[in-house]
C-alpha positions in Angstrom: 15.0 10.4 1.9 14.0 6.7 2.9 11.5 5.7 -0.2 9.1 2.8 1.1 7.2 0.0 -1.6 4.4 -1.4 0.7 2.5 -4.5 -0.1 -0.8 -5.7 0.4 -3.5 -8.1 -1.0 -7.2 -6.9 -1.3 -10.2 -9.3 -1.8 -11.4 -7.5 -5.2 -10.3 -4.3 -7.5 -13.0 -2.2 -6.1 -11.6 -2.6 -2.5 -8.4 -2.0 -4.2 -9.1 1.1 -5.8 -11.0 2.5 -2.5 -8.0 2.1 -0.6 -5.3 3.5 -3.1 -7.3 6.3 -3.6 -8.0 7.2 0.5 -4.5 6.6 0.7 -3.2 9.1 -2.1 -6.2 11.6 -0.9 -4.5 11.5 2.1 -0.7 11.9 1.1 -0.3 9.0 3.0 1.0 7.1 -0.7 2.2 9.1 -3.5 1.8 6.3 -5.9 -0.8 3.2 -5.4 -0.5 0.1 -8.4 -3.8 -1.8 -8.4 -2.6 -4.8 -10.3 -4.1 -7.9 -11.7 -6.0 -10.0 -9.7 -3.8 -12.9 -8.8 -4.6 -16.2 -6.9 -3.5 -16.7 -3.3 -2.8 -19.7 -1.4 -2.3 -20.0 2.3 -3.0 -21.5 5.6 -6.0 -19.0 7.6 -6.9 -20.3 11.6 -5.7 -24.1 10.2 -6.9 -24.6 7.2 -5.5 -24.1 3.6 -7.4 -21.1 1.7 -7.3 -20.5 -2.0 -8.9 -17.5 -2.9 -8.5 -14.1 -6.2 -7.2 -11.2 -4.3 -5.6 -7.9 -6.3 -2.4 -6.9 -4.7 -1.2 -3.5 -4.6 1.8 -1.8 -4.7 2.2 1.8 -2.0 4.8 3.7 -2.9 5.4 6.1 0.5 8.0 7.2 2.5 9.4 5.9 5.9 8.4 9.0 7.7 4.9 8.5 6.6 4.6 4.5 7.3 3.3 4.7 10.4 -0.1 6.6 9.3 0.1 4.9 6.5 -0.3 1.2 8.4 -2.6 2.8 10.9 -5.1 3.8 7.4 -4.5 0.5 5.5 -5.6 -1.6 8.9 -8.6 1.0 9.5 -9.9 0.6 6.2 -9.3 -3.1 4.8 -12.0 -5.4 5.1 -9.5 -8.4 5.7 -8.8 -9.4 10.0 -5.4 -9.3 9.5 -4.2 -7.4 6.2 -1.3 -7.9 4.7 1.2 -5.1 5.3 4.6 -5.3 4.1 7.2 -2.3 3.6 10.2 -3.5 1.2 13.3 0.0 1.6 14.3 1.3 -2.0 18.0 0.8 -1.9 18.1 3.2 -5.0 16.3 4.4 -8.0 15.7 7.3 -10.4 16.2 10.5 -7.9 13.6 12.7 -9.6 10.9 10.3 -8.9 12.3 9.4 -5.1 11.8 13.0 -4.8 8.9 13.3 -6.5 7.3 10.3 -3.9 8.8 12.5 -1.2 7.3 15.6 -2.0 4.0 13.8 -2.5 3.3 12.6 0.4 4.7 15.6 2.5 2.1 16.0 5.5 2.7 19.8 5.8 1.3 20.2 1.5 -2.1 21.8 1.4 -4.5 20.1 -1.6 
């Protein structure tokens, strides 16, 4: 089972919160973080932004990362989202299982 953290920066918690929950209604994520808002710096079409953004952390499996990009780019407000998918070289097996079993396609709820 290939376990999947993927990243991503939102412009505000409510934006956040929309797209964690689409994303668990969806099994697409088993597990969404909505953390603190954070500040961001970094160069946009040539010039240097600084803006609040609240990151979040997806947890999902490989198998699932490709519906789970195509939802994330469908539904973020930002031109070019931030989408990065970090492999989980190990952790607690229950709760690799657990993310596995969550985000099964072929689960009916």
């Amino acid at each position: 089972m290939d376990i999947l953290i993927v990243c991503s920066n939102l412009p505000d918690r409510n934006a956040a919160l929309a797209l964690a929950r689409a994303l668990v209604e969806r099994r697409l994520a088993a597990c969404v973080n909505v953390l603190a808002e954070c500040t961001s710096v970094y160069r946009w079409q040539g010039a240097i932004e600084t803006t609040t953004e609240v990151p979040v952390l997806i947890k999902t499996t490989a198998e699932r990362y490709p519906e789970l990009e195509q939802a994330i780019r469908a539904l973020h407000p930002y031109e070019l989202p931030e989408i990065v998918a970090v492999p989980i070289r190990g952790g607690l097996p229950g709760y690799l299982q657990w993310v596995s079993a969550e985000t099964r396609s072929d689960t009916s709820n």
